[in-house]
N, C-alpha and C positions, 0 to 999 in steps of 0.2 A: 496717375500719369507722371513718368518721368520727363518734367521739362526742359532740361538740360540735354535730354539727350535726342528727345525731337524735335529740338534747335538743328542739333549737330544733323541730324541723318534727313532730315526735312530741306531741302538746299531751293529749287527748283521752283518754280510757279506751278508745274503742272504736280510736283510733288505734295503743294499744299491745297488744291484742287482735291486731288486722289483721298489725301489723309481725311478732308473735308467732309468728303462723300462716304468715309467707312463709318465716322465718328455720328455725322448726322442721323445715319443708318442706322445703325447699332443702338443708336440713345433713342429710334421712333419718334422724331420729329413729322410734324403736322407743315404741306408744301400747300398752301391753298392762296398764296398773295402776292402774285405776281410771277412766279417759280413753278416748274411742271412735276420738280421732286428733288432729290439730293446731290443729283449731278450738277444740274441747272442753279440751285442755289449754290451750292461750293464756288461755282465758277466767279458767280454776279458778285460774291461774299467777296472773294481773294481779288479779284480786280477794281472792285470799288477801296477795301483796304489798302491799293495800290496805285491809286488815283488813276486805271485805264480805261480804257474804252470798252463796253461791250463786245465790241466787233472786235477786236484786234486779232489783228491775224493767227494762225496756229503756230509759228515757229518761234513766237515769244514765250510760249508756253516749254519752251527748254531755258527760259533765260535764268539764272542763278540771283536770289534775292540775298543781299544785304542783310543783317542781324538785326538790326532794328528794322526794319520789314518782316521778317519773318516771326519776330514777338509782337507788332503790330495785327499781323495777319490770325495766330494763333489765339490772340487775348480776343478777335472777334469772334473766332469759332467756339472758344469756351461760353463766352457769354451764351450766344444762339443757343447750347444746349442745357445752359445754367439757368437764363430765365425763360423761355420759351416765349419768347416776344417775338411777332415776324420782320425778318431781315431789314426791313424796309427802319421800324424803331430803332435800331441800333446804329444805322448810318442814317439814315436823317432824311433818307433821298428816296423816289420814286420815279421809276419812269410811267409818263401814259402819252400814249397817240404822239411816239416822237420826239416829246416835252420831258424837262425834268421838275419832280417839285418837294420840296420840303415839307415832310409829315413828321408827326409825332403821337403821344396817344391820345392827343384830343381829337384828330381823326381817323376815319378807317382808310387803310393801305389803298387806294388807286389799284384797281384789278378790271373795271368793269368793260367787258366786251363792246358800249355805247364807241366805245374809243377809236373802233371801227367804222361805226357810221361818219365819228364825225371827219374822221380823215377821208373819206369820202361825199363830206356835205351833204349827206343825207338824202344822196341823189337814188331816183328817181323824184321824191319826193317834195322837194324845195327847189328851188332857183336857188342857186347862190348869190348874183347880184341884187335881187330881192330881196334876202334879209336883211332888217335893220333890227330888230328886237329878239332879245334871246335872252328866259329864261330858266336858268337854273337852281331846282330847287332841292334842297339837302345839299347844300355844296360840299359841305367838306374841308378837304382842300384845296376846294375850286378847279380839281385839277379839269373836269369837264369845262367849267365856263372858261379855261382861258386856253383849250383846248380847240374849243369853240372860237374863239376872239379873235384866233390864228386860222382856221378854217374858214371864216368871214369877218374879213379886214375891215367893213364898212358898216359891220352891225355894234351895238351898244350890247352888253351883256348884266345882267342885273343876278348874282350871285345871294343867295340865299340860302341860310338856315337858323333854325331856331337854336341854337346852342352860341352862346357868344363864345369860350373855348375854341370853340369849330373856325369860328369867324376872326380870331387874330391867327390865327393858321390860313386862311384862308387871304388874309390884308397881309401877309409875309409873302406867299406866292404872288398875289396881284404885284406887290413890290421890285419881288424879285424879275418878272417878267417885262415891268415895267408897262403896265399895263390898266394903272391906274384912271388914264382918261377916258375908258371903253369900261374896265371890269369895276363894275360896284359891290362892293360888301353889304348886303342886307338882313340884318337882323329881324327874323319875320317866323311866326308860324302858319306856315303855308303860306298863302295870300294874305294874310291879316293884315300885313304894314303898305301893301300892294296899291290900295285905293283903286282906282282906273284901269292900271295901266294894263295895255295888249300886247302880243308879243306874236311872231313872226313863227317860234319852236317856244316851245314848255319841255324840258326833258328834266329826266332827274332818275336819280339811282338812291333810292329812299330808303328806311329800316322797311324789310319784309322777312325776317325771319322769326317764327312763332314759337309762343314761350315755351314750349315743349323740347322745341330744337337747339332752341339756345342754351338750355343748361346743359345738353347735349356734348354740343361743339367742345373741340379740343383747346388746349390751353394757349395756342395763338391765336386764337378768336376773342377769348376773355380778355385777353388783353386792348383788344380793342374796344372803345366807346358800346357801350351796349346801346345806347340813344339811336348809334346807328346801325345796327343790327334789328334788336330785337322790337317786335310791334305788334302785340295784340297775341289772341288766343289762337289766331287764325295768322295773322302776317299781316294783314294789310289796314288794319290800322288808320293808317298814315299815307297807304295808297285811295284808302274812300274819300277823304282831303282830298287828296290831287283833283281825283275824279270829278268830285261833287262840284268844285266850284270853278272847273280848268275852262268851261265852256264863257264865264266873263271874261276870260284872261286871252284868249286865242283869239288872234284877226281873224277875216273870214276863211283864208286861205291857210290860215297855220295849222301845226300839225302836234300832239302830243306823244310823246318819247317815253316810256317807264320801262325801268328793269324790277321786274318781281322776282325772278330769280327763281330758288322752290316753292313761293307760295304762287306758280303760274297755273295750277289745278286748282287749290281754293279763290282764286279769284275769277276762274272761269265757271266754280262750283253758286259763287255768290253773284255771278251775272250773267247767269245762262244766255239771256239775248242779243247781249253786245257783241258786234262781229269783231272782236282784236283780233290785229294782224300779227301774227308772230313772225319776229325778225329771222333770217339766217347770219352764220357771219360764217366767215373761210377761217376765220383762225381761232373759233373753237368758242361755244358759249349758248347761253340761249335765253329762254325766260324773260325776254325783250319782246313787248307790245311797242303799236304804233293804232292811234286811230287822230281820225284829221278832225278839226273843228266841226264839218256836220254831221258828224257820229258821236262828238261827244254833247253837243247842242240835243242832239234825239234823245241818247239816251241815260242823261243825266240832266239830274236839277240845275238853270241859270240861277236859283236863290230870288 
């Protein structure tokens, strides 16, 4: 690649978008974090290298970049294709449900469809002036529980994962949002550090991808935490946790939230009898169950 000279003939925002999109393309990068494919991330790439706004209108996209802008914007696009890390690692940022949040690779990208319910409050299902307890468990980057925090002003959020890693990623976002007097950091696997407590929603977007798949997956995946990816022979793992012992954890009226994602056939393969409700969302996604406190009281172990 002559650098020098697609300086010179690269001028444009929408020119560095375009070159984005031929390069992504041509080198068979992996869009699976956030991004719908090569257009979509060029775009997200060259505006966040530019400190603008998603939205920005269409008539900036003729405006002429600066030289040091446009070697800032191009040393982002080499990278993307040099390590094959998702977009989100190299700038540091995520958006979910609205929110912005700082990741890195001690968590996984902020993708998951739940980001829909919760900007919706998870209605029909909850009262929103009635919740006060909200558990999340795999947090991550928290970006669900403080997702949540913001969705119910008047609820306590208890932020949980077993990976400490995970969890100063996760005290960087509570920080950042300011959010400390509502979202807690808990180091816990599953319920273990939990004692008593009940909670209002249980949700969580947990490892469910099986070992078969994961060595699979392309090479923006690897670079993600396997911890939270990959889980068992089968995927779920780490969802029979949730299951087994979510029925202490939930008031009477609460309800439990899980995304399996692809292992939503093996999990309905290993609980023929359970009625899960599976979610819809308008903007695209699925592999999301819901069952309320007296469904998971029936048909799973209180311990």
């Amino acid at each position: 690649m002559n650098r020098p000279l697609i300086l010179e003939h690269l001028v444009t925002l929408r020119d560095y978008v375009r070159y984005a999109t031929s390069r992504f393309t041509e080198a068979g990068l992996f869009f699976g974090h956030g991004t719908a494919g090569a257009l979509d991330e060029s775009a997200a790439l060259v505006l966040h290298a530019l400190h603008l706004p998603y939205d920005l209108p269409g008539g900036y996209f003729e405006a002429n970049l600066l030289p040091d802008e446009r070697s800032r914007v191009l040393d982002l696009i080499e990278r993307r294709i040099s390590e094959r890390k998702p977009l989100a690692y190299l700038t540091k940022e995520a958006p979910f449900a609205g929110h912005s949040f700082y990741v890195d690779e001690r968590v996984l990208v902020p993708r998951s469809p739940i980001a829909e319910l919760i900007e919706s409050q998870f209605v029909p299902w909850l009262d929103a002036e009635g919740v006060e307890d909200i558990l999340d468990l795999c947090t991550g980057s928290a970006c669900i529980a403080i997702a949540c925090a913001y969705a119910f002003p008047g609820a306590q959020v208890d932020a949980v994962d077993i990976s400490t890693d995970a969890l100063d990623v996760t005290r960087i976002n509570i920080d950042r949002h300011e959010l400390a007097d509502r979202v807690h950091a808990i180091q816990s696997d599953v319920y273990a550090s939990l004692g008593d407590s009940k909670y209002d929603l249980i949700v969580s977007n947990p490892p469910y991808v099986n070992s078969a798949e994961w060595r699979g997956l392309p090479p923006e995946y690897h670079a993600e935490p396997r911890l939270g990816l990959e889980s068992g022979n089968d995927g779920l793992d780490c969802v029979r946790l949730i299951l087994k012992d979510a029925g202490r954890h939930l008031k009477p009226n609460g309800i439990l939230v899980v995304e399996v994602g692809s292992a939503a056939e093996a999990l309905e393969e290993a609980f023929p009898e359970v009625p899960f409700f599976w979610l819809d969302f308008d903007r695209g996604g699925d592999g999301v169950f819901l069952l309320t406190a007296d469904q998971v009281n029936q048909f799973f172990s209180r311990g």
